[in-house]
N, C-alpha and C positions, 0 to 999 in steps of 0.2 A: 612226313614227306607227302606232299600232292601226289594223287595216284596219277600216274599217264590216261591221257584221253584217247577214246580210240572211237574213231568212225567205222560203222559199217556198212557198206552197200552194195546189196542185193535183191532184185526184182524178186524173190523167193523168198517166200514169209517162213518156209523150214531152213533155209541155208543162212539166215542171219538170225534168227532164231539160238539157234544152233552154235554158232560162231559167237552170238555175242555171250550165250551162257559158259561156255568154256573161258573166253576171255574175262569176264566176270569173276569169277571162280580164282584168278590169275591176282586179282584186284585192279583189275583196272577200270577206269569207267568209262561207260560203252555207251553210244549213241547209234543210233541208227536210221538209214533212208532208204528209199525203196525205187525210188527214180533219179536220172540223173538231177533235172531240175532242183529237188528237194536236196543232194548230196550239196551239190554249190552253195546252197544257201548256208545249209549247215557246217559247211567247210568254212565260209566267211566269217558265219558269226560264232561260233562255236572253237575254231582254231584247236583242232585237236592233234596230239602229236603224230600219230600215222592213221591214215585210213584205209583202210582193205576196200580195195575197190574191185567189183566184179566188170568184164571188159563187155558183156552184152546188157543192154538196160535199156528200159525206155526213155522218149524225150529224149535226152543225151547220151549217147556212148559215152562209153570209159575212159576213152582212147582220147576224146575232147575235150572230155572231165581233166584230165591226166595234165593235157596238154594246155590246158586253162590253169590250173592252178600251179604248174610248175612257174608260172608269169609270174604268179603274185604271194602266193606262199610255200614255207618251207616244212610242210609236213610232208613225214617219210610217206610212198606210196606202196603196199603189197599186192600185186595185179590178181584178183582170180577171174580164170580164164575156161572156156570148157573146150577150146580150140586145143589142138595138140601139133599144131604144122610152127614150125621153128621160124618160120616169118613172123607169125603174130605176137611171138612171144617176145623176138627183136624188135618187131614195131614198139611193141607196151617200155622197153628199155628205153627205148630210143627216147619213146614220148616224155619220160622222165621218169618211169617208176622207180623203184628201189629193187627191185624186187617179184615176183611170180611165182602164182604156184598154182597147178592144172587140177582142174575137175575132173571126175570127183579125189578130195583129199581128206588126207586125217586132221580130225580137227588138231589133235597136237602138236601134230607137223605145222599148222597154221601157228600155233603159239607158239613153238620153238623158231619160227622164221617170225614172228613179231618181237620177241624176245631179244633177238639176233640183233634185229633194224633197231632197234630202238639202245641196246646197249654198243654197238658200233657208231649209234650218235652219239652218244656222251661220251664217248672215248674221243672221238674226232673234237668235241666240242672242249674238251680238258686239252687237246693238244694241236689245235688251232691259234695257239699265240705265235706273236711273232720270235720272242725270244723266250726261250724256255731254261729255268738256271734251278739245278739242284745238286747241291753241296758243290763240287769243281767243277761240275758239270756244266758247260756251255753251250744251247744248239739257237742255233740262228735261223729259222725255218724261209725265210727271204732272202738270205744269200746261200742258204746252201750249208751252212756250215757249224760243225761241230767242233767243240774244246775239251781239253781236259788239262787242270791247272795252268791254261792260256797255253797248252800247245793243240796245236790244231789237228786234229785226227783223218788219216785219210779213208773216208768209208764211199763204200759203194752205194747204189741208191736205195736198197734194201736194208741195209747194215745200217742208214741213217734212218730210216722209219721206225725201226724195231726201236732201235737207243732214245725215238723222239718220243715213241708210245709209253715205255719204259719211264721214262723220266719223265714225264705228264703226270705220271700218278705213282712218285716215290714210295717203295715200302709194299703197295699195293700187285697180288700175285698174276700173272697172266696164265693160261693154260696155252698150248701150241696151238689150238684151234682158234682161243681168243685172238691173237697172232697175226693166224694167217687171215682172220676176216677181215682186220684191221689194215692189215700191211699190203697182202697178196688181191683180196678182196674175194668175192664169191665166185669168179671166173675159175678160180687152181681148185683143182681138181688133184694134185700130184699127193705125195710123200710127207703126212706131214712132220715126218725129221727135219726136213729143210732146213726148220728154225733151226733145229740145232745147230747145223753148220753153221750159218749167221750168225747165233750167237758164240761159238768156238771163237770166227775170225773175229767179231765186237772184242773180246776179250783179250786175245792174240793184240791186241791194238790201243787194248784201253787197261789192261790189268797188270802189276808189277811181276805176280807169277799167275800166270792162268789156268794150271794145274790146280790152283789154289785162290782161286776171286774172290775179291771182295767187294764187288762193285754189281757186278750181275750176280746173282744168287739162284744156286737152280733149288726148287720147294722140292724135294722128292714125291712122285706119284705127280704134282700138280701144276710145275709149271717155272715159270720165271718172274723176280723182281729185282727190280734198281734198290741198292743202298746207298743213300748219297755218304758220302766220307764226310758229313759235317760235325 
């Protein structure tokens, strides 16, 4: 498997330094720019799948950086920022990042929110079809609608994410957190039982006895998976 590419950029020859050796370490492979100017360039010809962008830089800001490349590419963006006022950090959202995280931080916390962005892509990108079918399983992601053995299930808007995610990647185990980043996204802050309820009523709606499913499977300790009945 190709490792993920990662851009780094920071006007601080220890702060990408630093980041890119962690990230390294991670296996990914790391590139790095020190000005805005030089990020663009490297963003265009190099097309890497997230780049940690710092939000003060010379030549270009971040925020222009940001806002240039959400126009023409789809690399995820993780803002660092050394601002702390909750405007800047909505600005950086706004502009298109993914993502943020305030100066100074732990490098691992930077790798556990690259990690994050990058496996909440490839979840979106497995269940970005229009029509998703495993084993009786039916979801219609453009009208709205899900099936089972061609009857049509009435789910909530939640109810239909989780069963969409789930069945994107038959067999394959979800943890509650995986879940909620996917579903809820990084704004929920609550409980994360939630899922469980959600998946009670999923089941309540889709399983012959739900005491007893066989369709959603809870992993003990770890999590949830789809079994298609094929």
């Amino acid at each position: 498997m190709t490792a993920r590419k990662i851009l780094v950029v920071d006007d601080e020859t220890a702060v990408r330094s630093l980041v890119s050796s962690y990230l390294k370490r991670e296996g990914y492979q790391v590139s790095e720019a020190s000005d805005g100017v030089q990020a663009l360039r490297k963003a265009r010809t190099e097309h890497p799948d997230l780049i940690v962008l710092d939000l003060m830089l010379p030549e270009i800001d971040g925020l222009e950086i940001c806002r240039v490349l959400r126009a023409e590419s789809d690399s995820f963006i993780l803002m660092l920022t050394a601002k702390t006022e909750e405007a800047d950090k909505l600005l950086g959202l706004g502009m298109g990042a993914d993502d943020y995280i305030t100066k100074p931080f732990s490098p691992r916390e930077l790798v556990a929110r690259v990690k994050a962005i990058l496996r909440r892509g490839a979840h979106e990108t497995a269940s970005d079809a229009a029509v998703i079918r495993s084993g009786s399983i039916e979801i219609d992601s453009n009208r709205h609608i899900a099936k089972i053995n061609d009857r049509e299930l009435d789910l909530t808007a939640r109810e239909f994410d989780i069963l969409k995610q789930l069945a994107a990647r038959p067999g394959m185990v979800f943890s509650r957190e995986q879940l909620l980043e996917m579903v809820w996204g990084y704004s929920y802050y609550g409980d994360p039982r939630v899922v469980d309820v959600h998946v009670a009523k999923l089941r309540k709606k889709m399983e012959k006895d739900p005491a007893s499913p066989e369709i959603i499977i809870t992993v003990r300790g770890v999590g949830y998976k789809l079994v298609p009945d094929d």
